[in-house]
N, C-alpha and C positions, 0 to 999 in steps of 0.2 A: 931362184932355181925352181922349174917343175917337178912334182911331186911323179916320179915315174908310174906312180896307179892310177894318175889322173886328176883332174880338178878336185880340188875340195871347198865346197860352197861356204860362203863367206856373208853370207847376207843372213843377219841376225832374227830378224821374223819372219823369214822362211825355214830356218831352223826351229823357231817356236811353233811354228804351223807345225810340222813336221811332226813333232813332239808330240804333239798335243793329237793330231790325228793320229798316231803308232799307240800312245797311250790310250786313245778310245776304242781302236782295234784291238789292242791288250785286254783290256776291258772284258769287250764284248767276247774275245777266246776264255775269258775264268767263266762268265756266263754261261760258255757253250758246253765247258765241260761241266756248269751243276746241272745243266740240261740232261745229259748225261746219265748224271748221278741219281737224276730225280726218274729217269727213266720215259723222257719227251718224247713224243714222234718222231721218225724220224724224216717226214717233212717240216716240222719245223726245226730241227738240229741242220737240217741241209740249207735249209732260207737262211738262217743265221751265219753258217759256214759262208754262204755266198755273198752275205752282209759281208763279211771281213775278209774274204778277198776281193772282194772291191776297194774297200776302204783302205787295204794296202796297196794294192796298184796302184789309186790316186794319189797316195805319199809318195809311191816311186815315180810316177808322173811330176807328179810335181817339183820333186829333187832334181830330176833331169831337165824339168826346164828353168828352174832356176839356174843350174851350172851352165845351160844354152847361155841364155840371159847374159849370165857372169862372164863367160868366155866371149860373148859376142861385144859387151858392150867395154872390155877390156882392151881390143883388139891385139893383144899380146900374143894372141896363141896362131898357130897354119888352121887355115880353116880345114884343110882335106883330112888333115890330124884329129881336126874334132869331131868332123862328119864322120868318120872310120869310130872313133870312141861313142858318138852317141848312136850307130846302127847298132853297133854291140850290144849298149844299153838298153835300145828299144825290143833288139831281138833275145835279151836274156827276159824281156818281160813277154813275149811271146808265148 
C-alpha cells in the first residue's frame, strides 16, 4: 500500500549520504552560532549561513532524486502522480 505523504526512500546509502551531509550542516549551524558568541563579522557569519544552505539544498536534492530513481526504477507508481509530487518538491525548494 502507498504511503499517502508520499515515497519513502528506501535505499540505504542514500540514506547514510543523507545523514551524514545534515549532520555536517548541523555542525557547521553550532559553529555559526559561536561565531556569534565570539562576536565574528558579519561577513563571515553570512558566508557560513550561505555555506549551510547550500549544503542543505544539496541533501534535499539529493533525497528527491533518489525517490525519482526509486519511483522510476520501480515502475509501480502513475508517472503524472509523481511528476505532480516532485514539482511540489522542487518548488517548496524554490
Amino acid at each position: 500500500m502507498e504511503n499517502p505523504r508520499g515515497h519513502i526512500v528506501s535505499d540505504a546509502f542514500a540514506i547514510a549520504d543523507l545523514r551524514k551531509r545534515l549532520r555536517r550542516a548541523e555542525g557547521q549551524l553550532g559553529g555559526i552560532v559561536r561565531m556569534l558568541d565570539e562576536g565574528r563579522s558579519c561577513q563571515e557569519i553570512v558566508t557560513q549561513l550561505a555555506a549551510v544552505s547550500k549544503a542543505v539544498d544539496r541533501a534535499a536534492f539529493a533525497l528527491i532524486s533518489t525517490g525519482l530513481r526509486e519511483c522510476i526504477t520501480d515502475g509501480n507508481h502513475d508517472a503524472a502522480e509523481v511528476a505532480e509530487q516532485l514539482q511540489k518538491l522542487f518548488l517548496t525548494m524554490a
